[in-house]
C-alpha positions as CSV (number, residue, x, y, z in Angstrom):
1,X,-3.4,-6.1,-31.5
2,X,-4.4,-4.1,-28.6
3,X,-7.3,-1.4,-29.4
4,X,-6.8,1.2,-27.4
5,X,-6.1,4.6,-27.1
6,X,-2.6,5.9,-26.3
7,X,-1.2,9.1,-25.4
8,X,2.7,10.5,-25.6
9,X,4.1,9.8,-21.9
10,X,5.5,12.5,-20.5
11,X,8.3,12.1,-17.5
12,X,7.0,12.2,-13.9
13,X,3.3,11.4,-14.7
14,X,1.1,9.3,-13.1
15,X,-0.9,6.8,-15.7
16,X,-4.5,5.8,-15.8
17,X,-6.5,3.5,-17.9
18,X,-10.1,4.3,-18.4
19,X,-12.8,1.9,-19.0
20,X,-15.9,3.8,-20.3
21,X,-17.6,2.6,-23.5
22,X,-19.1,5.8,-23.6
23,X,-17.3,7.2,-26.0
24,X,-18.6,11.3,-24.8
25,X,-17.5,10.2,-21.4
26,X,-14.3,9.0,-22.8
27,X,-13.3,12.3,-24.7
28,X,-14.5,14.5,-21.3
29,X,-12.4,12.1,-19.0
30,X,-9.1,12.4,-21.3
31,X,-9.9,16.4,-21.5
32,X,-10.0,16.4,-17.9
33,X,-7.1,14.5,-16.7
34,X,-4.4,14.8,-20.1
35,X,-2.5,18.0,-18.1
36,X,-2.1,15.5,-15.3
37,X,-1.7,11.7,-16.2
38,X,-0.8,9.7,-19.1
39,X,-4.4,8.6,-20.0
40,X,-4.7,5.4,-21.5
41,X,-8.6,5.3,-23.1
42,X,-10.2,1.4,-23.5
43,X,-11.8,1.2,-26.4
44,X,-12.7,-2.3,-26.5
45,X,-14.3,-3.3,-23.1
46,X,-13.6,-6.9,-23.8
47,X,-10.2,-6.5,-24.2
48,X,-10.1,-4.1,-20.2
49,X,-8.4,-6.6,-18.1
50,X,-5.1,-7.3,-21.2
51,X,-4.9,-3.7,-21.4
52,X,-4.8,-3.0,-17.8
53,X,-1.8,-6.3,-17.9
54,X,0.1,-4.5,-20.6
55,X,0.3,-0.8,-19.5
56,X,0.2,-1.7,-15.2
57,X,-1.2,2.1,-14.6
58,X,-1.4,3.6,-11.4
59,X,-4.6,4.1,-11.1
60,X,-7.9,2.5,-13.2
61,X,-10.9,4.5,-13.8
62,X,-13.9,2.7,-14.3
63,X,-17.5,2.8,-15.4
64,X,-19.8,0.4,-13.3
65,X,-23.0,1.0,-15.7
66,X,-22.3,-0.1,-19.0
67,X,-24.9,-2.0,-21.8
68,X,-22.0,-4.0,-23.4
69,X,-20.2,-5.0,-19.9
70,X,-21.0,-5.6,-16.0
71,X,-18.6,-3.0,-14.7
72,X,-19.1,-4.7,-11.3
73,X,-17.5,-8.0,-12.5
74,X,-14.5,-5.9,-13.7
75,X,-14.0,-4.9,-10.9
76,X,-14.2,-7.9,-9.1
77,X,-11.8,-9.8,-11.8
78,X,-9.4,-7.0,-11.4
79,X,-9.3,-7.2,-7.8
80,X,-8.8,-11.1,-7.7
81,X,-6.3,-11.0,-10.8
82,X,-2.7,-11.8,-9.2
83,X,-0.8,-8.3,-10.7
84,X,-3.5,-6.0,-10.9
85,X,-4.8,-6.6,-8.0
86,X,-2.7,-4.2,-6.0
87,X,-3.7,-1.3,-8.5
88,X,-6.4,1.6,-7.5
89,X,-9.4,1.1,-8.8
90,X,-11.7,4.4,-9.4
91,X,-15.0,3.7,-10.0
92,X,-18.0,6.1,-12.1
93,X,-21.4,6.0,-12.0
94,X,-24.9,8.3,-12.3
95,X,-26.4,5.8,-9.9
96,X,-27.5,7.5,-6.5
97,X,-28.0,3.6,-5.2
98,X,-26.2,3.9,-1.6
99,X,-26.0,-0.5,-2.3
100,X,-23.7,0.4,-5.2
101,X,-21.1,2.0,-3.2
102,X,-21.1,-0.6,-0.3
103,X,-20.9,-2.8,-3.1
104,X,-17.9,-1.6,-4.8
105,X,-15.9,-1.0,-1.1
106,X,-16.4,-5.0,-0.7
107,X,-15.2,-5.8,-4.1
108,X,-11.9,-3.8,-2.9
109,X,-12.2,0.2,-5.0
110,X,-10.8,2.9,-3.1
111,X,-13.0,5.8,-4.3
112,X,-16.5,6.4,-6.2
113,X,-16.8,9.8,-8.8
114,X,-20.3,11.0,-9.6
115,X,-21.4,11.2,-13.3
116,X,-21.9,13.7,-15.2
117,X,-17.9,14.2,-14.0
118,X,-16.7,17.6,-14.0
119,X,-13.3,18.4,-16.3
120,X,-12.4,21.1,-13.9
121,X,-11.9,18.8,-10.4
122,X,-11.2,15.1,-11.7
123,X,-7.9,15.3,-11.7
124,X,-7.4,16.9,-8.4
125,X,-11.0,14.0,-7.3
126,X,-8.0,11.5,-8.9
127,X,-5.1,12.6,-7.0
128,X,-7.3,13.2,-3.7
129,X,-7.7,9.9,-3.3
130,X,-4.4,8.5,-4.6
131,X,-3.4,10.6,-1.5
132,X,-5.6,9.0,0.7
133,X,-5.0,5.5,0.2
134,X,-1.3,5.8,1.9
135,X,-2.6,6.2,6.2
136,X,0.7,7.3,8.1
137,X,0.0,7.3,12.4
138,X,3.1,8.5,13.8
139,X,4.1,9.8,16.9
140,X,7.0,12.4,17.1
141,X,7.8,11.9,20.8
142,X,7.8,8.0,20.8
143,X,10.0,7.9,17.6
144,X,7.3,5.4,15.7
145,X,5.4,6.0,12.7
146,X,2.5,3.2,11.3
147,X,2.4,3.1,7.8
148,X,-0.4,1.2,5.5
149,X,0.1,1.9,1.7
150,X,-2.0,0.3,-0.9
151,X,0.7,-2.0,-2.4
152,X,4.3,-3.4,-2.4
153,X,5.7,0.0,-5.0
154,X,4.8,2.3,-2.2
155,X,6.2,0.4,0.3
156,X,9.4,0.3,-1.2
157,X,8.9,4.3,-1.7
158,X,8.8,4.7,2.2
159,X,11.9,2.5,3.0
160,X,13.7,4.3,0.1
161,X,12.5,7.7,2.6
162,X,13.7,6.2,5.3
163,X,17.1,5.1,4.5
164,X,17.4,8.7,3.1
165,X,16.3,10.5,6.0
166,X,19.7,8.7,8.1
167,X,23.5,9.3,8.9
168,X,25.6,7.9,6.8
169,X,26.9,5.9,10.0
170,X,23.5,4.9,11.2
171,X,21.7,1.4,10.3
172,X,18.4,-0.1,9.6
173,X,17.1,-3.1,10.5
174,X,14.2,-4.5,8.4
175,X,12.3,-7.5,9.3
176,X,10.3,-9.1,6.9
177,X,8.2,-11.7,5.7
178,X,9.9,-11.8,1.7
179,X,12.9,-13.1,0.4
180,X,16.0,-11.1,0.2
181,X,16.6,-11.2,-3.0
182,X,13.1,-9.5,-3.8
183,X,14.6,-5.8,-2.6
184,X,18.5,-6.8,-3.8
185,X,17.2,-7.9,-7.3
186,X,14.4,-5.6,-7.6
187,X,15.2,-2.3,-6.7
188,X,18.8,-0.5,-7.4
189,X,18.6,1.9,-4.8
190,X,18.1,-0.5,-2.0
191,X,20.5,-2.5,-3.3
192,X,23.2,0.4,-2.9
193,X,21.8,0.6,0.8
194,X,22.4,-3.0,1.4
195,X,25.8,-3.6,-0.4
196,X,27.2,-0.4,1.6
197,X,25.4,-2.5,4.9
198,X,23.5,0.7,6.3
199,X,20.6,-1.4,5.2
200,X,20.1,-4.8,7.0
201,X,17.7,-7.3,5.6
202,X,16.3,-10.4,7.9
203,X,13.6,-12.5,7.0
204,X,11.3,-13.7,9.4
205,X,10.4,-16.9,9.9
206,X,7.0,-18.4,10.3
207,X,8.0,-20.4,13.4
208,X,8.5,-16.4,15.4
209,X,4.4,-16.3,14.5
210,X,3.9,-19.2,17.7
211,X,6.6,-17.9,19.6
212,X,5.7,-14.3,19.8
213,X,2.5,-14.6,21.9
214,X,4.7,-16.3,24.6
215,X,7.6,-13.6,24.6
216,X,7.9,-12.6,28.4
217,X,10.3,-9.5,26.7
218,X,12.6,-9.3,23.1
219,X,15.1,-9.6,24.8
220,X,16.7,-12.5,22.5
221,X,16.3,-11.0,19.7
222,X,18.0,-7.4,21.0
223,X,21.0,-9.3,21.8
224,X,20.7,-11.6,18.2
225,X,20.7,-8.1,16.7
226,X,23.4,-6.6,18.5
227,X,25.7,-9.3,17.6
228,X,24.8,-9.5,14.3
229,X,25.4,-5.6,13.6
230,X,28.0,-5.1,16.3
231,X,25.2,-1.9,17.7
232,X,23.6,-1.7,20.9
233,X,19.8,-1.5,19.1
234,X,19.4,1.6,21.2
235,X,21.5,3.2,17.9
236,X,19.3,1.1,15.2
237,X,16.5,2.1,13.1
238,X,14.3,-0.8,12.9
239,X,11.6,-1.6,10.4
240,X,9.0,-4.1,10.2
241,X,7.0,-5.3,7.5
242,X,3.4,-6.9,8.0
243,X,2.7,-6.8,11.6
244,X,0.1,-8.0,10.9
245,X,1.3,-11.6,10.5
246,X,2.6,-11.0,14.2
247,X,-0.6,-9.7,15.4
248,X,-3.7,-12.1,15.9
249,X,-6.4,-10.4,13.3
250,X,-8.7,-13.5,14.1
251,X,-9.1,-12.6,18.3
252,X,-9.5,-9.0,18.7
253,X,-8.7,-8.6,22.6
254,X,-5.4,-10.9,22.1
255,X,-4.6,-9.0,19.2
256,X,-4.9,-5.6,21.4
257,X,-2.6,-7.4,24.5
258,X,-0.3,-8.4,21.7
259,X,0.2,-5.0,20.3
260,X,0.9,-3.4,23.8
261,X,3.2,-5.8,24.3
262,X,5.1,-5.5,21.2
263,X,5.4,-1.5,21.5
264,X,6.6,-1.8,25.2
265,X,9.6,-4.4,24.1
266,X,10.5,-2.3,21.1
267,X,10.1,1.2,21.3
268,X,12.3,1.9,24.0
269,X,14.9,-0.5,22.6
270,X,15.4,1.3,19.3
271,X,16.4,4.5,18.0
272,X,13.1,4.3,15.7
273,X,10.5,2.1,15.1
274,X,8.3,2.1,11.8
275,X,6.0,-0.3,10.8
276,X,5.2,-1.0,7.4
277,X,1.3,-2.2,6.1
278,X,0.3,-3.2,2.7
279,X,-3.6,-2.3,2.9
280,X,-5.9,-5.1,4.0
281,X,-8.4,-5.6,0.7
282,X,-11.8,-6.5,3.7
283,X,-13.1,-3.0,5.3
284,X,-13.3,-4.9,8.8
285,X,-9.5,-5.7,8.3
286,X,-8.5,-2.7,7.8
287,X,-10.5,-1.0,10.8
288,X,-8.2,-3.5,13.0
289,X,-5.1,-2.6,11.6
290,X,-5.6,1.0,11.7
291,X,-6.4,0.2,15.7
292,X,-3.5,-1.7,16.1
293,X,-1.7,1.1,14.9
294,X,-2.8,3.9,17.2
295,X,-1.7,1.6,20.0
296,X,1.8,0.9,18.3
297,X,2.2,4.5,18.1
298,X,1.5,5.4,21.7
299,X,-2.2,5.9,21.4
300,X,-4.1,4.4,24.5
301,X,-8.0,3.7,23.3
């Protein structure tokens, strides 16, 4: 049996899971944030990584300094764990040690809250940096936006956006590295989009990843997808997922050329152009990507 601490869901909340084995901390923390998220209160620190399994929050809150537990190794099981790694992970602490901090950012959490925490601004401390995990570079005139969010459920939230914000006779071409049947069997909504064909799936294959860096234009591929959709891609929305995988991470001047070539073939060839980023876990990664994205966008460095 699971000891923990539950309390009533309400509709439209967010949900966190605290690990504190403090147990003041733990009554100030679920003051502070009960108006705001479902707060799920670990009250057996052993058990932190099955709760975290069985209730999937959007957000973890945790402790770094504890007697019973090394928060740091939490953190770091949580972040190599194969479904919670993609979850925000919060961390607390009354340490001033600047090494502590560095130290978390390498193990992959995406914020740091100073104890004694304060009821009246964790919540809105929470939320801040929920907010600022998603980086959107976008460019009105080109008609591109670059989108990193910090896993696969907010990805799907921005192609849900996307295929909102069109005609009912327009299409959307999304490339991408997954199966198919991950978006047909997972989510309803952009099922509906792809039985009534205003959403177009295409996988990628591995073998365009040696191609690519010899493309003299896209050419090709327009005409593949103007055949397939019976569109000149001038009237196409076209997504793609990962760039990355496109892009060479590992040479940083190739990668650059790459990424001016790739936004002179597509951007004048679509209608829009949006590329969609799950967030790199290394700090160095994402420093490239972010680059890579300002130069997608129409950003000369």
């Amino acid at each position: 049996m699971i000891d923990i601490k539950e309390v009533v869901q309400h509709s439209g909340k967010k949900k966190v899971v605290v690990i504190d084995d403090e147990v003041v901390t733990r009554k100030v923390v679920s003051k502070a944030l009960e108006d705001d998220f479902d707060v799920y209160i670990v009250t057996n620190i052993f058990e932190s990584i099955r709760i975290c399994e069985v209730q999937m929050p959007d957000v973890i809150l945790l402790d770094l300094l504890m007697p019973s537990v090394d928060g740091f190794e939490i953190l770091e099981l949580l972040k190599n764990h194969a479904v919670l790694c993609d979850i925000p992970v919060v961390c607390m602490s009354s340490s001033e040690d600047s090494s502590d901090r560095k130290r978390i950012r390498n193990l992959g959490a995406i914020g740091f809250i100073k104890k004694p925490i304060s009821v009246k601004t964790l919540a809105d401390d929470i939320n801040q940096v929920l907010e600022s995990v998603t980086n959107v570079i976008s460019s009105v005139k080109n008609h591109v936006e670059f989108i990193t969010t910090f896993n696969s459920l907010e990805k799907d939230k921005y192609i849900l956006k996307i295929l909102t914000n069109i005609a009912e006779d327009e299409k959307v071409i999304f490339l991408s590295w997954d199966k198919g049947d991950y978006f047909y069997e997972e989510n309803e909504l952009i099922k509906k989009y792809i039985d009534d064909e205003r959403l177009i799936f295409l996988e990628t294959k591995p073998s365009l990843i040696t191609k690519f860096s010899y493309m003299q234009d896209l050419s090709p591929l327009l005409d593949d997808i103007t055949r397939f959709t019976g569109r000149r891609s001038r009237d196409i929305t076209l997504v793609i997922d990962e760039i990355r995988n496109l892009i060479n991470d590992q040479n940083s001047d190739r990668g650059v050329s790459q990424a001016y070539k790739l936004s002179q073939n597509l951007h004048n060839n679509f209608k829009n152009v949006t590329y969609l980023n799950s967030r790199p876990r290394k700090n160095d990664e994402q420093l490239f990507l972010n680059k890579i994205g300002k130069i997608l966008v129409g950003n000369r460095l």
